[in-house]
ZADO-1210 file (C-alpha; in nm, 4 decimals, padded with zeros to 6 digits):
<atoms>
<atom x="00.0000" y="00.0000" z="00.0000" code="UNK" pos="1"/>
<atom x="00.1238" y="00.3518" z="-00.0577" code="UNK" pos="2"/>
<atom x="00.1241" y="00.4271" z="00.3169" code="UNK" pos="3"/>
<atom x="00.2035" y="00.8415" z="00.3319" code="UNK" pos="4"/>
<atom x="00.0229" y="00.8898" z="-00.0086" code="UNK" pos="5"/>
<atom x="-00.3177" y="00.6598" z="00.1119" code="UNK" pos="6"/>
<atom x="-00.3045" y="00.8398" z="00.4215" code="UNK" pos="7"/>
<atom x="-00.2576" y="01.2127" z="00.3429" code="UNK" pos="8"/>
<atom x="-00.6110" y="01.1228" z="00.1186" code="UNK" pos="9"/>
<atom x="-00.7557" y="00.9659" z="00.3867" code="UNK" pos="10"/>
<atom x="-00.7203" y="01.1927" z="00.6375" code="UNK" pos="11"/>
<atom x="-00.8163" y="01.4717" z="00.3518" code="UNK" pos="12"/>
<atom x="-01.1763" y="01.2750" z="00.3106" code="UNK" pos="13"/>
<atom x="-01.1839" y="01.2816" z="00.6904" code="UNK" pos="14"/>
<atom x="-01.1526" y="01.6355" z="00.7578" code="UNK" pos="15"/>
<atom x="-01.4661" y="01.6823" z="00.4652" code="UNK" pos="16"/>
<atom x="-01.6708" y="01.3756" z="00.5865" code="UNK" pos="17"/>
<atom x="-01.6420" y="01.4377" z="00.9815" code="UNK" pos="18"/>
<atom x="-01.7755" y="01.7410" z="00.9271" code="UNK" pos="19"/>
<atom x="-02.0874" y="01.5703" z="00.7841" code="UNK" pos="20"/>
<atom x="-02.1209" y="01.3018" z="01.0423" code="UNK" pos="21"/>
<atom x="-01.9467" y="01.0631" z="00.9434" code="UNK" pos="22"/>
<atom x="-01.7300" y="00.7626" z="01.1143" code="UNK" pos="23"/>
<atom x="-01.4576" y="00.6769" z="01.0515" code="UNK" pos="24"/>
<atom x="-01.3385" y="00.2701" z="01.0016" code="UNK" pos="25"/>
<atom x="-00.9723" y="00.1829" z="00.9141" code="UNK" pos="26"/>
<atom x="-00.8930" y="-00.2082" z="00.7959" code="UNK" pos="27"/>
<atom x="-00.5760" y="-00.2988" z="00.6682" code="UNK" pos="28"/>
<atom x="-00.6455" y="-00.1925" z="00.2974" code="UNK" pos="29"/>
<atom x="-00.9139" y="00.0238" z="00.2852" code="UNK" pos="30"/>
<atom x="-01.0409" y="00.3308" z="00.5164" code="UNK" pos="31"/>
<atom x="-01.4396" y="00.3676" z="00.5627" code="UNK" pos="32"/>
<atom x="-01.6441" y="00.6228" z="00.6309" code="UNK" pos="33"/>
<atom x="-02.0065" y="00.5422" z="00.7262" code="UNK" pos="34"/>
<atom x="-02.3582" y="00.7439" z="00.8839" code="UNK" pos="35"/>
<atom x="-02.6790" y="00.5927" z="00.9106" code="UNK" pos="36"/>
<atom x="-02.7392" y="00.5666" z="00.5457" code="UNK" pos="37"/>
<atom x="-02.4194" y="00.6096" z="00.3494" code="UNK" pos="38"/>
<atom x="-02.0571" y="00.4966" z="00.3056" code="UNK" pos="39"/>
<atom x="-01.7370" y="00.6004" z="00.1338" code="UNK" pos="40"/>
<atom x="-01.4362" y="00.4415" z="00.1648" code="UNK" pos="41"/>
<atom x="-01.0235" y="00.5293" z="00.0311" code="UNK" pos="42"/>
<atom x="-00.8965" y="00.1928" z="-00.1608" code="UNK" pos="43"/>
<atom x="-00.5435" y="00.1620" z="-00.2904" code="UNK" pos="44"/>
<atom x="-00.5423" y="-00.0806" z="-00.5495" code="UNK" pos="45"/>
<atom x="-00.2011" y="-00.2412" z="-00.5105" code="UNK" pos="46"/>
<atom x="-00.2646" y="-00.4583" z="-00.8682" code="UNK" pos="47"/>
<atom x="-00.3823" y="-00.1714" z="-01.0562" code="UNK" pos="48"/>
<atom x="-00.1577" y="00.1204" z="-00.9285" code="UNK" pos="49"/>
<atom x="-00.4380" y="00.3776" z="-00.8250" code="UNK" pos="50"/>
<atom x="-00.6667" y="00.5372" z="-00.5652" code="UNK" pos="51"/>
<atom x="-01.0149" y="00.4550" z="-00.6150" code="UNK" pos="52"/>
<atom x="-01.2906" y="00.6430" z="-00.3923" code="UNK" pos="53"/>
<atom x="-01.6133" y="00.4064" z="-00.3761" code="UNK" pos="54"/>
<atom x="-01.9612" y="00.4529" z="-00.2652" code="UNK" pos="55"/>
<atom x="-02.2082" y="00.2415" z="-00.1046" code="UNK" pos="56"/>
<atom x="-02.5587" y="00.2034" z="00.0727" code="UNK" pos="57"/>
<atom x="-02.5387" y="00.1484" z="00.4758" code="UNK" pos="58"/>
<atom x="-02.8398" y="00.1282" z="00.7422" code="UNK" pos="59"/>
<atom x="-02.7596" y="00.1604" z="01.0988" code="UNK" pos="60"/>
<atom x="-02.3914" y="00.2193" z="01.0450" code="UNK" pos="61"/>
<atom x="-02.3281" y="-00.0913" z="00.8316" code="UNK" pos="62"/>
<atom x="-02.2475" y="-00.1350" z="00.4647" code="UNK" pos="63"/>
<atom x="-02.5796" y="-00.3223" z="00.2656" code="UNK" pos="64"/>
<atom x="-02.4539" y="-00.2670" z="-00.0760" code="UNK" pos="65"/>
<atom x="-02.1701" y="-00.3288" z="-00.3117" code="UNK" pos="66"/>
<atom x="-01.8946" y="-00.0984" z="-00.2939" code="UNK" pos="67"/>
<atom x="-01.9355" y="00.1609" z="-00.6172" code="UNK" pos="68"/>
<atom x="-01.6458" y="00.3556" z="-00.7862" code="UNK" pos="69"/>
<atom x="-01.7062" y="00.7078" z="-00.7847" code="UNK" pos="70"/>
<atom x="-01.3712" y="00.8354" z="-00.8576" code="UNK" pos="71"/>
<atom x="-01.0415" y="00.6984" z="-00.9694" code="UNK" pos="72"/>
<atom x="-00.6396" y="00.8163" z="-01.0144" code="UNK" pos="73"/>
<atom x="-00.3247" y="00.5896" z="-01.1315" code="UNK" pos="74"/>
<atom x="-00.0628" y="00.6259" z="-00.8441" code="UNK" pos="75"/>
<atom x="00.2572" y="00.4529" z="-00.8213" code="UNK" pos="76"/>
<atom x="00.4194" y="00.4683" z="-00.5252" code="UNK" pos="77"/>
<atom x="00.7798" y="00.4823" z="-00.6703" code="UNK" pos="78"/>
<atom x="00.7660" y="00.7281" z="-00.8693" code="UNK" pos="79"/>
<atom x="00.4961" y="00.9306" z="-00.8220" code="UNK" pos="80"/>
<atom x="00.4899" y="01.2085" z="-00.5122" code="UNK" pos="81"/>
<atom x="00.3217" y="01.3401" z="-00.2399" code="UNK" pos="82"/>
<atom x="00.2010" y="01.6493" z="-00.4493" code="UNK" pos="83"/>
<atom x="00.0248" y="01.4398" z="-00.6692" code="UNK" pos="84"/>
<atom x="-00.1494" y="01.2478" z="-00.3665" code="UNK" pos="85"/>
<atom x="-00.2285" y="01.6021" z="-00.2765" code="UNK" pos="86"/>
<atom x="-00.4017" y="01.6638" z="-00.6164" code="UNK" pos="87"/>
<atom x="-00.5928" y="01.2859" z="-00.6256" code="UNK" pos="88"/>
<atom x="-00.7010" y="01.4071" z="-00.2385" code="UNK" pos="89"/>
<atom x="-00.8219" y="01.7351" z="-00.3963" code="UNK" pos="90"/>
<atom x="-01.0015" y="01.5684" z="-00.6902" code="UNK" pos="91"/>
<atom x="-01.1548" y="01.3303" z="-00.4564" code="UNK" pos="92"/>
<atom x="-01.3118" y="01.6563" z="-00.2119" code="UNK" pos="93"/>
<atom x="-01.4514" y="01.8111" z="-00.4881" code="UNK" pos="94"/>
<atom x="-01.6152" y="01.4514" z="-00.6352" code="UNK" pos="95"/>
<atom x="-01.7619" y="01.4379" z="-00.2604" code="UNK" pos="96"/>
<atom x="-01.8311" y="01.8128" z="-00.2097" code="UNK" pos="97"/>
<atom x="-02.1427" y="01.8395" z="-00.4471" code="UNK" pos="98"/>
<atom x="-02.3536" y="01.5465" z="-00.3203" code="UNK" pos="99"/>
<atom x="-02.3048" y="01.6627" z="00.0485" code="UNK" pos="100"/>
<atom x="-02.4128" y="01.9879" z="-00.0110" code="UNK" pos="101"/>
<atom x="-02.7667" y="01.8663" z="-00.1275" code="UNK" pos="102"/>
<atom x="-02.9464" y="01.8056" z="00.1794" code="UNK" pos="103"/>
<atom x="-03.0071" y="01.4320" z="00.2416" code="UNK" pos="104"/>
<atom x="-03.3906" y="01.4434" z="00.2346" code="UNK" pos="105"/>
<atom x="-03.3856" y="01.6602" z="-00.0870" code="UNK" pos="106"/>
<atom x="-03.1813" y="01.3115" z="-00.2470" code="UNK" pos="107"/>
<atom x="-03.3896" y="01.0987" z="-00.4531" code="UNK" pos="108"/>
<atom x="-03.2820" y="00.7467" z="-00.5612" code="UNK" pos="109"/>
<atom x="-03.3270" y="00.6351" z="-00.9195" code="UNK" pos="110"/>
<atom x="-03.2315" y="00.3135" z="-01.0667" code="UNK" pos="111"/>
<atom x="-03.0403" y="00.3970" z="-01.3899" code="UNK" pos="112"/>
<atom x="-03.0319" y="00.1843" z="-01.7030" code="UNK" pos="113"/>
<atom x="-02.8179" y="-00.1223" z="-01.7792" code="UNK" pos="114"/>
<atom x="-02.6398" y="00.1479" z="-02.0065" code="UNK" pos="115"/>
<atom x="-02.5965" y="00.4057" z="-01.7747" code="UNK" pos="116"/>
<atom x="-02.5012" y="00.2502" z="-01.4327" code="UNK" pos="117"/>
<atom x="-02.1865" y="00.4132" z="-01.4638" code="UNK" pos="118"/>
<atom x="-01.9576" y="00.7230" z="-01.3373" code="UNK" pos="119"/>
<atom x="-01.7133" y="00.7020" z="-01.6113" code="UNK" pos="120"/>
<atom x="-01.8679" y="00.9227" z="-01.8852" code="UNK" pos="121"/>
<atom x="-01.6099" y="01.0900" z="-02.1577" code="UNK" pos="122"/>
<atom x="-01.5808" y="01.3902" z="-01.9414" code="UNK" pos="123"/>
<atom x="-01.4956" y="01.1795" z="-01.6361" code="UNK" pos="124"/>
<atom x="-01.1846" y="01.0049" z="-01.8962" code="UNK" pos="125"/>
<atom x="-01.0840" y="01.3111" z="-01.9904" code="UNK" pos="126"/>
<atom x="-01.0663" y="01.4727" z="-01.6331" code="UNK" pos="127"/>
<atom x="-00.8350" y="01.1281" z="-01.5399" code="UNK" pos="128"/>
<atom x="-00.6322" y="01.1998" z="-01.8425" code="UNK" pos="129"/>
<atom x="-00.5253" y="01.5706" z="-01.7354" code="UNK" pos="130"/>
<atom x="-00.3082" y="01.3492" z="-01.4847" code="UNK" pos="131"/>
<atom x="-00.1194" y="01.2434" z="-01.7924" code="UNK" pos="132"/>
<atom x="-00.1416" y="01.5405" z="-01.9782" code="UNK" pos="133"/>
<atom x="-00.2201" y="01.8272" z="-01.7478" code="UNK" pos="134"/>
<atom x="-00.2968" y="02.0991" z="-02.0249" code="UNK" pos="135"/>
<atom x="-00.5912" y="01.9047" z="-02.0737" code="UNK" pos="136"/>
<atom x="-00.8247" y="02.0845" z="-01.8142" code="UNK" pos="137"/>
<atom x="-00.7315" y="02.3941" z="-01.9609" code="UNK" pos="138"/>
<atom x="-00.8897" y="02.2679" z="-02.2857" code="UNK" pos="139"/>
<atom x="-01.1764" y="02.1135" z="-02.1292" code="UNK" pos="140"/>
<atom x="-01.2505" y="02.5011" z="-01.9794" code="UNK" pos="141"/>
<atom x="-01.1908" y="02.6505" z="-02.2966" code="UNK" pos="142"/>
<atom x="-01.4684" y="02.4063" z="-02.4937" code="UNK" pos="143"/>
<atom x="-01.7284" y="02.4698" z="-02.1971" code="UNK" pos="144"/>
<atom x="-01.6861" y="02.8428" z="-02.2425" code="UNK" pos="145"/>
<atom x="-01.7190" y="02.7975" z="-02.6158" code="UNK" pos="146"/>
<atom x="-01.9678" y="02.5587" z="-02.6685" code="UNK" pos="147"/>
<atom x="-02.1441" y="02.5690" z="-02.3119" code="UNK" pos="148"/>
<atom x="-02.0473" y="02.1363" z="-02.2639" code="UNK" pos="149"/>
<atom x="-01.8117" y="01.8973" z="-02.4019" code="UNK" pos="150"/>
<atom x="-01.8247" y="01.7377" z="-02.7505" code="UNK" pos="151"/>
<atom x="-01.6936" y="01.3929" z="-02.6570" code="UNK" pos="152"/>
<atom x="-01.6216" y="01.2654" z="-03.0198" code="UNK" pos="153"/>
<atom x="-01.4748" y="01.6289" z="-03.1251" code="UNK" pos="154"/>
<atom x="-01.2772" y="01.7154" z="-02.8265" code="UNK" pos="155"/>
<atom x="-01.0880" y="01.3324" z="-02.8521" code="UNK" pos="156"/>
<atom x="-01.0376" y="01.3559" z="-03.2037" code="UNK" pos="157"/>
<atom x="-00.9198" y="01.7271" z="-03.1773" code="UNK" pos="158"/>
<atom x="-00.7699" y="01.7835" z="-02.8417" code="UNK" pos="159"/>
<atom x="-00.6522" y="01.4555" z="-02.7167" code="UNK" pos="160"/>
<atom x="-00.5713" y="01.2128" z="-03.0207" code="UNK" pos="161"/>
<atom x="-00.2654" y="01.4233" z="-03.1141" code="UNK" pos="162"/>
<atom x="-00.1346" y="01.4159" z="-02.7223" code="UNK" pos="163"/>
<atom x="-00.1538" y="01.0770" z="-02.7266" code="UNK" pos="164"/>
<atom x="-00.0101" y="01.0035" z="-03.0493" code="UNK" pos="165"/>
<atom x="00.2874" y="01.1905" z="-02.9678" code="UNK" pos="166"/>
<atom x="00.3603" y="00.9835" z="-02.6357" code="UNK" pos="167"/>
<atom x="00.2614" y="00.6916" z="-02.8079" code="UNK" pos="168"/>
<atom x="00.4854" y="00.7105" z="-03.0877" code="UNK" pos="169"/>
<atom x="00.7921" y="00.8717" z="-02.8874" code="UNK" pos="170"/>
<atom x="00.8024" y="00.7066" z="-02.5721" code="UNK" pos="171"/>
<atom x="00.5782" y="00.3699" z="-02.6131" code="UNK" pos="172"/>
<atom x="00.7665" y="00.1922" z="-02.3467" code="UNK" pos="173"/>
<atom x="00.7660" y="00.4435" z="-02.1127" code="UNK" pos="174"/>
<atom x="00.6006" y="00.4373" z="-01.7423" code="UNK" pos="175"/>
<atom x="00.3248" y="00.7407" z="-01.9050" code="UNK" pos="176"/>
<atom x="00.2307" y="00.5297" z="-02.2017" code="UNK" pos="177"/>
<atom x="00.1819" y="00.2246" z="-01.9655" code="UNK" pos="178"/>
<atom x="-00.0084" y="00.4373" z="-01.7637" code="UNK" pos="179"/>
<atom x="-00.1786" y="00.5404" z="-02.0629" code="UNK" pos="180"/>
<atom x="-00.2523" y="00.1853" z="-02.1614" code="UNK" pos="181"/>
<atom x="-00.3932" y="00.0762" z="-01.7885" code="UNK" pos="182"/>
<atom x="-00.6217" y="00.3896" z="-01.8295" code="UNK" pos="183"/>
<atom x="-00.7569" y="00.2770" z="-02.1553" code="UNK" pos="184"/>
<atom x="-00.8440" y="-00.0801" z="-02.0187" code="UNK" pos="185"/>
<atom x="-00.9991" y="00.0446" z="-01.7265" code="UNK" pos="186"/>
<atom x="-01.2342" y="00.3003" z="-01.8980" code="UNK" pos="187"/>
<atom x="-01.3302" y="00.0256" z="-02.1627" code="UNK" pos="188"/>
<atom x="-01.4235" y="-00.2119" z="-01.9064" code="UNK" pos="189"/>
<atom x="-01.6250" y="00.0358" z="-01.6827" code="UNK" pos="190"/>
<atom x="-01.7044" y="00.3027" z="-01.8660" code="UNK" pos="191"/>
<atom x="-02.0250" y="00.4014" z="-02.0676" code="UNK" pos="192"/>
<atom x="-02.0963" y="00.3526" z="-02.4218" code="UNK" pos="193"/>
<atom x="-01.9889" y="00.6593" z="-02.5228" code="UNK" pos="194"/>
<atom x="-01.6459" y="00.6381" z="-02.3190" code="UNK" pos="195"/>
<atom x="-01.5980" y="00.3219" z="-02.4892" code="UNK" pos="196"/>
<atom x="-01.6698" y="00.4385" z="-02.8494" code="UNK" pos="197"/>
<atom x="-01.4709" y="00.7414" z="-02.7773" code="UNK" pos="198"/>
<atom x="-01.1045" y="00.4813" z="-02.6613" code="UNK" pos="199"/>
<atom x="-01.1886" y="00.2617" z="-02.9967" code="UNK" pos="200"/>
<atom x="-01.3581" y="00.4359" z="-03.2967" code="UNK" pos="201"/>
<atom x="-01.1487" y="00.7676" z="-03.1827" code="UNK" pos="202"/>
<atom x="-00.8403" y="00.7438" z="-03.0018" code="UNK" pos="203"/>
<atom x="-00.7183" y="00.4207" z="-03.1020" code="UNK" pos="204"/>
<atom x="-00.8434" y="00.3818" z="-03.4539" code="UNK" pos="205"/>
<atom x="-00.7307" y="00.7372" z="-03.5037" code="UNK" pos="206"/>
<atom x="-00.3589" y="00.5756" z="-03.4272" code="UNK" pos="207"/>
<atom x="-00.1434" y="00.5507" z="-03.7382" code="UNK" pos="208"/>
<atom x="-00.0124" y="00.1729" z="-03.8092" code="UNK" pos="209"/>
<atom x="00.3150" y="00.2221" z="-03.6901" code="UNK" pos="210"/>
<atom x="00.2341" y="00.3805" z="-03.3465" code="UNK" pos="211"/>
<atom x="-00.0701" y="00.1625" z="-03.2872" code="UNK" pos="212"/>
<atom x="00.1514" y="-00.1651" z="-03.3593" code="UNK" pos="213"/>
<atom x="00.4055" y="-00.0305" z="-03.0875" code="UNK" pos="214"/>
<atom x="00.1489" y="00.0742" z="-02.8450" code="UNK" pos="215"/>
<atom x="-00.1173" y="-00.2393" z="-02.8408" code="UNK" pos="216"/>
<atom x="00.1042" y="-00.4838" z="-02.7081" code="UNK" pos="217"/>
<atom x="00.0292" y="-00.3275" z="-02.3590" code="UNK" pos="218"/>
<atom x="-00.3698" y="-00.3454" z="-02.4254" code="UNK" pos="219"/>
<atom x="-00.5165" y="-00.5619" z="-02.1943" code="UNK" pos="220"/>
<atom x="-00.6778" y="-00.8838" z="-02.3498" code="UNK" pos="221"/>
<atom x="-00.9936" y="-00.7322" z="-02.3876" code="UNK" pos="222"/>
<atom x="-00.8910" y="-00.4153" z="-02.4713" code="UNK" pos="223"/>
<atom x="-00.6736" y="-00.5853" z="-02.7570" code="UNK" pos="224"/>
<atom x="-00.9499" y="-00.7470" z="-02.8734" code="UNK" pos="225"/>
<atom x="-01.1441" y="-00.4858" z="-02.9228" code="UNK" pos="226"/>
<atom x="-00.9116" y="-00.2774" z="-03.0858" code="UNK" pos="227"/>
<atom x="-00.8307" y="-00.5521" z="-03.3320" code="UNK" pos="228"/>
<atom x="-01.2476" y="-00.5661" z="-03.4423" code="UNK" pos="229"/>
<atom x="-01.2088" y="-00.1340" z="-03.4203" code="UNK" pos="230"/>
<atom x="-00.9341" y="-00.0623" z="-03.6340" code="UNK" pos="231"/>
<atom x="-01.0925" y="-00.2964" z="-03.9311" code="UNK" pos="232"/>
<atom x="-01.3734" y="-00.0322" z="-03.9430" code="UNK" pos="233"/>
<atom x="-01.0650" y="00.2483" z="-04.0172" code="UNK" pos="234"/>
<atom x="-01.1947" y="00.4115" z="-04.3643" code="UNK" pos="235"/>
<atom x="-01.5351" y="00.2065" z="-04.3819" code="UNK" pos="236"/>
<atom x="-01.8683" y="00.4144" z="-04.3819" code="UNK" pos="237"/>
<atom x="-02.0781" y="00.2386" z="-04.1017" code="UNK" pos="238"/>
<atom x="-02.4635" y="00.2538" z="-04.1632" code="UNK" pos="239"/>
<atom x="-02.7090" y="00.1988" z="-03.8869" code="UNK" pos="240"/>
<atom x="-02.9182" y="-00.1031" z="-03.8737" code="UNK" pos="241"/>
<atom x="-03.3026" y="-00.0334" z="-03.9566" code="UNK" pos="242"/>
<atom x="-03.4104" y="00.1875" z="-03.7002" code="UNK" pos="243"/>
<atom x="-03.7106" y="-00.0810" z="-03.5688" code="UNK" pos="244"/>
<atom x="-03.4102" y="-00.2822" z="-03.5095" code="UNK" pos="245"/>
<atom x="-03.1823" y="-00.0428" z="-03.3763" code="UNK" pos="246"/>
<atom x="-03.1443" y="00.0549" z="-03.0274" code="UNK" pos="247"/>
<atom x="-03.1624" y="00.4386" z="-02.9774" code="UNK" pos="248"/>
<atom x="-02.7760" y="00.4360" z="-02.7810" code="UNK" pos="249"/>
<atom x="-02.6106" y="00.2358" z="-03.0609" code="UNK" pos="250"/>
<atom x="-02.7451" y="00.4470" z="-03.3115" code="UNK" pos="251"/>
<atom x="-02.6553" y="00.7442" z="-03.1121" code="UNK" pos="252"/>
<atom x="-02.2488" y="00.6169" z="-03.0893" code="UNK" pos="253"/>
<atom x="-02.2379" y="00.5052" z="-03.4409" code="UNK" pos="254"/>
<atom x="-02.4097" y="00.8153" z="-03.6097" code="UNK" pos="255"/>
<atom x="-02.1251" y="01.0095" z="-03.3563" code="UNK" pos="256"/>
<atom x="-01.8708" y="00.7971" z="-03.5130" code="UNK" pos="257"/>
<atom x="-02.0233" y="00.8634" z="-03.8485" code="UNK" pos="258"/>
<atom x="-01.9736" y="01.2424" z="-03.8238" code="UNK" pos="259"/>
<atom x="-01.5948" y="01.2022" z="-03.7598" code="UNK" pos="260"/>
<atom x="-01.5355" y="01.0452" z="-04.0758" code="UNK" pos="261"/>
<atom x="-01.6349" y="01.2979" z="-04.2778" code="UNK" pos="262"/>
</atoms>
């Protein structure tokens, strides 16, 4: 475990959830914070290399539900510093900070979608990307102001697929483009259909041969797979499905994915 960095966030969490009510439970991976109805908890994912900070349901002080991801950084203890445990503690205040300022009987529960039971929209990539490549926030700022939100498909293609090419094709061993490559995997595997279509049809099918082949032998397995059924869609036109067939999300990614061909 990364002992100073886990607990400098910890105790960070503290200071905002104590405040608030909460209790605080330390086991030897994972600190928890509970009231009567809620949970959070500080995990270091020794396997992975990163912080995660997970949500779940409790009644009467005890957790009833399965631990949820809310927000996630890549750490690694030997190279990375106490400043940047600083900034993952930071990230992780303002991630709690909104939902604790909404008063607990004002909080309604709705059960989301199979398709949308997840955190880890394009935005919420991009924002874990900025740890990578920290002039990203800047750009994120600069599309809100201009376009009042984030074009997912636009802002990848325009804003992020060059940054990554770059590191990709100048430094693909490197401990970045590893992190890079962990990042990837992790977003395709939990992240929403649009985060998904964003890593394939954008950022890696927007790869040119020679940096992708030096780059994908650090996907993970599915990852690689995926990437392998992407890139053979590189310079086809994709038409939807008839729409009493087609679901209104895949139409919705592939129509995206449509535009960026043109």
């Amino acid at each position: 475990m990364a002992s100073k960095a886990f607990e400098l966030i910890a105790e960070k969490i503290g200071d905002l959830l104590s405040a608030q009510g909460y209790t605080r439970n330390d086991t030897d991976d994972v600190v928890e914070f509970l009231n009567e109805d809620t949970a959070y908890s500080v995990f270091y994912d020794d396997e992975r290399g990163r912080f995660e900070l997970r949500q779940a349901e409790a009644e009467g002080g005890e957790v009833t539900s399965e631990w949820k991801t809310i927000s996630m950084w890549l750490f690694n203890e030997a190279s990375d510093s106490l400043s940047e445990a600083e900034s993952i503690a930071g990230d992780f205040a303002d991630t709690l900070s909104k939902p604790l300022k909404t008063p607990v009987a004002l909080q309604t529960k709705k059960k989301k979608k199979k398709d949308e039971d997840s955190t880890s929209d394009p935005v919420f990539f991009f924002n874990r990307l900025a740890n990578l490549f920290p002039d990203i926030k800047e750009d994120l700022n600069a599309e809100k102001i201009t376009f009042g939100d984030v074009r997912p498909f636009t802002f990848a293609k325009e804003k992020i697929l060059p940054k990554i090419s770059d590191l990709c094709r100048r430094y693909p061993k490197s401990d970045p483009a590893q992190k890079l490559c962990t990042l990837f995997a992790d977003f395709y595997e939990n992240g929403d259909l649009d985060t998904r279509a964003v890593i394939t049809y954008v950022l890696i099918n927007g790869l040119p041969a020679d940096v992708y082949s030096q780059i994908a032998p650090q996907f993970s397995e599915k990852l690689l797979k995926a990437a392998t059924q992407s890139r053979k869609l590189i310079g086809k036109k994709i038409k939807p499905e008839k729409k009493k067939k087609q679901s209104k999300v895949i139409a919705k990614s592939l129509e995206s994915y449509k535009q960026l061909q043109k």
